[in-house]
N, C-alpha and C positions, 0 to 999 in steps of 0.2 A: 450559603452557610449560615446555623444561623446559633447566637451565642446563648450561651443557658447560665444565669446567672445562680449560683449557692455560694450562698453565704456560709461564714465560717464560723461553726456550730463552738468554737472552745470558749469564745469571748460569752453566749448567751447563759452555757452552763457557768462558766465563772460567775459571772453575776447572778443566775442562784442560790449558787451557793454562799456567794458573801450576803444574800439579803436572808438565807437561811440559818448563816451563821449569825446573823445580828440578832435575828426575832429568838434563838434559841438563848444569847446571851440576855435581851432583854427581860424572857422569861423567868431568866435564873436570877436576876436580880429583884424580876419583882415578888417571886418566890421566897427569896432573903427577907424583902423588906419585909413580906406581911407573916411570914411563918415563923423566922429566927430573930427577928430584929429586937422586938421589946422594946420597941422608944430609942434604943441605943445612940441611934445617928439622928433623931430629928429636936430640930430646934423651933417646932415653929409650935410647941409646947404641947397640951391635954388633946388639942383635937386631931392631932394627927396620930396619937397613938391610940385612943378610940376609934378612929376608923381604922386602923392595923387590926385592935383587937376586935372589932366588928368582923373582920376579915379571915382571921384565924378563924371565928366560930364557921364564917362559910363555909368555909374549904374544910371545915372538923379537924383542925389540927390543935393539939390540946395548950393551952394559953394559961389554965391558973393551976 
């Protein structure tokens, strides 16, 4: 007799989908930062909002 081992498929999908559900969340924040943000949350002064609004012109989202 001989034993056939399968593995149990719900655990693998779970964990796509929680590494699916991170990158989707990751993306939306960094969406926020560089599209709606304006400097609003950063503290580390002029160069970080210059690379935000360097960012806006990339992506063509309208900034002034």
């Amino acid at each position: 007799m001989a034993f056939v081992y399968s593995p149990d498929k719900s655990t693998e999908s779970a964990a796509v989908a929680l590494i699916a559900a991170a990158v989707v969340l990751l993306a939306m924040v960094a969406l926020y930062l560089v599209g709606f943000d304006q400097g609003a949350i950063s503290r580390s002064g002029v160069f970080m909002h210059e690379l935000m609004h360097d960012g806006r012109h990339l992506l063509g989202l309208p900034c002034h």
